[in-house]
C-alpha positions as CSV (number, residue, x, y, z in Angstrom):
1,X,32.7,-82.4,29.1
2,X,31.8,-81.1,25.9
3,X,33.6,-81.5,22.6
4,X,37.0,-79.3,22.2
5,X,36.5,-76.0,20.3
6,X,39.4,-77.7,17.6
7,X,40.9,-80.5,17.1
8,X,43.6,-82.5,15.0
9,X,46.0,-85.5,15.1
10,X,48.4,-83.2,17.2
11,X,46.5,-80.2,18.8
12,X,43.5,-80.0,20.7
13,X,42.0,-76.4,21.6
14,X,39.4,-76.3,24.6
15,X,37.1,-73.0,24.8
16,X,36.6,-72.3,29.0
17,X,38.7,-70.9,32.0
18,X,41.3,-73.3,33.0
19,X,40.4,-74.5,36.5
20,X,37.1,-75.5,35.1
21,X,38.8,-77.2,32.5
22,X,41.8,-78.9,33.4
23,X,40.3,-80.8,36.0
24,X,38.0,-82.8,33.4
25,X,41.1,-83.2,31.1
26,X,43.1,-86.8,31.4
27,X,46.4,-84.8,30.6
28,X,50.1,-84.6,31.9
29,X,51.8,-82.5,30.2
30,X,55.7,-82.6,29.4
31,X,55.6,-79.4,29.9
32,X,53.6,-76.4,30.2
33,X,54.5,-73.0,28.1
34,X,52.4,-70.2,28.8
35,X,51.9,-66.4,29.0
36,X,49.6,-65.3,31.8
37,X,47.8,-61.8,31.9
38,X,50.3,-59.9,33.8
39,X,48.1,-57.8,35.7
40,X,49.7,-54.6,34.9
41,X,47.0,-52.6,32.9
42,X,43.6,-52.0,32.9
43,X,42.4,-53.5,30.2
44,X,39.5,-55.7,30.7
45,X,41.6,-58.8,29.6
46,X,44.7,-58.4,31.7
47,X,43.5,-59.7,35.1
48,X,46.2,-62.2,37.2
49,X,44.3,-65.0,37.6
50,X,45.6,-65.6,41.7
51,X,47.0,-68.9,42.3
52,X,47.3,-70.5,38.9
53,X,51.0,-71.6,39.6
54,X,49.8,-74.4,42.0
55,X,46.8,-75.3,39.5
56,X,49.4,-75.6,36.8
57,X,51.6,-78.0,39.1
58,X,49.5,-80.4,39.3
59,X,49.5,-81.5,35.8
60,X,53.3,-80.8,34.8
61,X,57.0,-80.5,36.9
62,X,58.2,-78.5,33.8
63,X,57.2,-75.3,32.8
64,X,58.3,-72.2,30.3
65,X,56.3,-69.2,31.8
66,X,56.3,-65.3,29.9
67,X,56.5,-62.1,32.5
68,X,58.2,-59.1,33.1
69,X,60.2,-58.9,36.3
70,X,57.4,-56.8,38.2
71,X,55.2,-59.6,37.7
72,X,57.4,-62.2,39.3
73,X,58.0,-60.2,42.1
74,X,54.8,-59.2,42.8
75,X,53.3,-62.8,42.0
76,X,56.4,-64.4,43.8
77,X,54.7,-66.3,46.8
78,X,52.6,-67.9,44.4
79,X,55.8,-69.6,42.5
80,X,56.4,-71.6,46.2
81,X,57.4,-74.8,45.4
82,X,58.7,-74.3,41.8
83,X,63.0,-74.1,41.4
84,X,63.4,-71.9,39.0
85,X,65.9,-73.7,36.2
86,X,66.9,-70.4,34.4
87,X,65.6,-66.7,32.3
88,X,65.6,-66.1,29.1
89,X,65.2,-62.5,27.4
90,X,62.8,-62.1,24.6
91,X,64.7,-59.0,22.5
92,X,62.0,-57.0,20.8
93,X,62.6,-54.8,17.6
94,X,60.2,-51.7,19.0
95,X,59.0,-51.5,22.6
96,X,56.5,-52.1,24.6
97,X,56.6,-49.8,27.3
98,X,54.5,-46.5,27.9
99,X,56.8,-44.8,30.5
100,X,59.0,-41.4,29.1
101,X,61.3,-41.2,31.5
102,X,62.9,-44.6,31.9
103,X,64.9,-46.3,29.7
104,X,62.8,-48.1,26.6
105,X,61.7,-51.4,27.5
106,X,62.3,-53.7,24.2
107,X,62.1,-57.0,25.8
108,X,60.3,-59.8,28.1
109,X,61.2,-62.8,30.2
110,X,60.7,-66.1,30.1
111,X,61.5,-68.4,33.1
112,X,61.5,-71.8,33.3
113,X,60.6,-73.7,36.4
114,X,60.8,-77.0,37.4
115,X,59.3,-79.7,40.6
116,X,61.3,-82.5,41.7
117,X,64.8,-83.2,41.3
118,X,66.1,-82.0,38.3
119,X,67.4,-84.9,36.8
120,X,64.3,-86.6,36.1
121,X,63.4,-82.9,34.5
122,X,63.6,-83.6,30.3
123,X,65.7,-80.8,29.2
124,X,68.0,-80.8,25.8
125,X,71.1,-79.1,25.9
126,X,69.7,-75.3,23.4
127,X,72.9,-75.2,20.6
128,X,72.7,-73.5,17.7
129,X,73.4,-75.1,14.3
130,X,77.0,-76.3,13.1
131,X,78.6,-73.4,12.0
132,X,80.7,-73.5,8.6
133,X,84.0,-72.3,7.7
134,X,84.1,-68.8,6.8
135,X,87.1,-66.9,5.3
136,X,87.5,-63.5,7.5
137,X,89.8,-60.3,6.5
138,X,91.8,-59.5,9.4
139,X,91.5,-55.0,10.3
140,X,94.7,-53.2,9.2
141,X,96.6,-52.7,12.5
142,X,97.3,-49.3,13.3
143,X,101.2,-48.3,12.3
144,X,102.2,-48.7,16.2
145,X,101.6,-51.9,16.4
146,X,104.1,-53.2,13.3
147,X,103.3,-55.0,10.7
148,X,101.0,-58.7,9.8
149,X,101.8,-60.4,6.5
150,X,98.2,-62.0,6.5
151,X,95.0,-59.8,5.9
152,X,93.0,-62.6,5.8
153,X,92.3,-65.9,7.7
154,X,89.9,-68.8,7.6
155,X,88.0,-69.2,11.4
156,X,86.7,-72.6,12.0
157,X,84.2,-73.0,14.4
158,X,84.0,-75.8,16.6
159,X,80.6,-77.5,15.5
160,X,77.5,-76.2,17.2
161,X,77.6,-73.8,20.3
162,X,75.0,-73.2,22.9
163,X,72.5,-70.5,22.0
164,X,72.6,-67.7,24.1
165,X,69.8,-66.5,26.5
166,X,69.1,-63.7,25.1
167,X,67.2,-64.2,21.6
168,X,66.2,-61.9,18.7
169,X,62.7,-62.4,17.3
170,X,60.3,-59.4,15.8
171,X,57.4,-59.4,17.6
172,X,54.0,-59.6,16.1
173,X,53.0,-56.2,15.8
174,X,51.3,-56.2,12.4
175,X,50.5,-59.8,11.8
176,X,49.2,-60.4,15.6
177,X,45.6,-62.1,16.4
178,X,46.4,-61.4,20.1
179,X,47.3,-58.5,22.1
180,X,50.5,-60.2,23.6
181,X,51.0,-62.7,20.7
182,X,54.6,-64.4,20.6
183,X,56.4,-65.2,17.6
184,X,56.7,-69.1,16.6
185,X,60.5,-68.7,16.1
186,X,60.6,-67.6,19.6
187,X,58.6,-70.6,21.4
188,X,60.2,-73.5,19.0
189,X,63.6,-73.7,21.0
190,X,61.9,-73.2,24.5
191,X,59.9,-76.2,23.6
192,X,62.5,-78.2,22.1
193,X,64.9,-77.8,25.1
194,X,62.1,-78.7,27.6
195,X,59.3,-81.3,26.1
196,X,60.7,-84.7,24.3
197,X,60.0,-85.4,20.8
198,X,56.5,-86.6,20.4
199,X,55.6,-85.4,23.6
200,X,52.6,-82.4,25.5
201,X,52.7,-79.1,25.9
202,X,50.2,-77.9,28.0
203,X,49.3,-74.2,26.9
204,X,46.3,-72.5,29.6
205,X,46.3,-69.5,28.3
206,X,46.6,-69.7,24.2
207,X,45.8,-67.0,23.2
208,X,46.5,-67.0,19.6
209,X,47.5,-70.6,19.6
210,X,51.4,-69.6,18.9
211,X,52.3,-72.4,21.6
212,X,50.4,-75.4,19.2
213,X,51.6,-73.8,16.1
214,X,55.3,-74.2,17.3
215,X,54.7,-77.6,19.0
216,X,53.0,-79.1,15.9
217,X,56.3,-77.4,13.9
218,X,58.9,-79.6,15.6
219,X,57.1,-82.7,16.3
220,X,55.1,-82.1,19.4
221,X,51.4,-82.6,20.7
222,X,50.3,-79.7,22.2
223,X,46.6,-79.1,24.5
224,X,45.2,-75.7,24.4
225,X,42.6,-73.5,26.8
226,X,41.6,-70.6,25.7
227,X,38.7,-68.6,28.0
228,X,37.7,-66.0,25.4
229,X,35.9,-67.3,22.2
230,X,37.2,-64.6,20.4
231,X,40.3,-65.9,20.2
232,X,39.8,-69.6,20.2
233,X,38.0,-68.6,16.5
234,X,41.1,-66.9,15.6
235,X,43.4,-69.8,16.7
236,X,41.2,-72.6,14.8
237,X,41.6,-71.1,11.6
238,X,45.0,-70.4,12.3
239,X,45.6,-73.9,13.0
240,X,43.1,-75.1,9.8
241,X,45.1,-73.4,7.7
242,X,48.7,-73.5,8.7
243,X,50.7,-70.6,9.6
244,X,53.8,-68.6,7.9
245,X,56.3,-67.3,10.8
246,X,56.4,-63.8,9.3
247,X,58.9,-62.5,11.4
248,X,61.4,-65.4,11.5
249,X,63.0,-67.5,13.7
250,X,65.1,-66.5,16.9
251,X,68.9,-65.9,16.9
């Protein structure tokens, strides 16, 4: 095997189509987070590569993948022997959809899947940062309904909650290196809940290197293939240089 396309002390980037590659790698993988061509245009790039579900399983049990729901069910049979753990909805600030007479489409999935029983599956509990007193001024109650001597009161929250599944992040549109590029805000609590501190994440189609960027944020090794050398240029000097989340983190 030749030498990767990039490398550092937490992030290795490999130029060449996955089933060529993978198989000369030593890796298992935590976890695998990844966002597959869906196959739904006809753009050169956006070809379903068949069968990559069972490639992918033998080098992980865990494993965050991006789609929209025709691309599940159409690729279902190929999911065979993967649970599926739970969705998650990317929310979008502008849309992504071409079609004028159906509702506009301003989001995508992401489904996590799992092998094997799922307590030996590493998987955080997602909550959201302890919240902080805040003082709150109660609405004026309509004359029907009497009278309250308070118009204000203090709400205490009760320490951190769990985030919801459905998470707010502006999606790339002027800053993207990729056509389907995914905010760093976005991946960093998918990767968190799934792959232990100081552990892989396997990404095999990396497009713009967003999965190593947010790995390497929050303490995690992260292995990268990339078939298009295009973008493997575009993700080294991404990952040379460090990278500024432009659109901020997910709520």
């Amino acid at each position: 095997m030749t030498a990767p396309y990039y490398a550092d002390e937490s992030v290795t980037l490999w130029l060449g189509d996955f089933r060529d590659v993978l198989p000369t790698l030593n890796v298992k993988a935590d976890l695998i987070l990844t966002d597959p061509p869906y196959g739904e245009t006809s753009l050169d790039w956006d070809v379903w590569p068949k069968g990559w579900p069972s490639i992918a399983a033998e080098f992980t049990r865990s494993m965050w993948c991006f789609g929209s729901m025709r691309m599940f069910l159409d690729h279902r049979d190929e999911f065979a022997g993967w649970w599926l753990s739970q969705d998650v909805i990317w929310e979008k600030h502008n849309g992504s959809g071409f079609m004028t007479d159906r509702f506009r489409r301003v989001h995508e999935n992401a489904l996590h899947w799992y092998r094997g029983p799922w307590s030996e599956i590493h998987h955080d509990t997602p909550t959201t940062p302890t919240a902080r007193k805040r003082q709150m001024r109660r609405k004026q109650r309509p004359p029907h309904m009497g009278e309250i001597a308070d118009t204000t009161y203090t709400a205490i929250d009760g320490g951190p909650q769990l985030m919801t599944s459905v998470m707010f992040a502006k999606s790339m549109q002027n800053y993207a290196i990729n056509e389907t590029e995914k905010p760093v805000g976005l991946l960093e609590p998918l990767i968190a809940y799934a792959c232990p501190p100081g552990g892989t994440v396997l990404d095999i189609f990396a497009g713009s290197g967003s999965t190593a960027a947010a790995a390497r944020a929050i303490g995690r090794r992260a292995v990268l293939i990339e078939k298009r050398e295009s973008q493997c240029e575009k993700a080294a000097d991404r990952l040379r240089q460090g990278f500024l989340d432009l659109t901020g983190g997910a709520a």
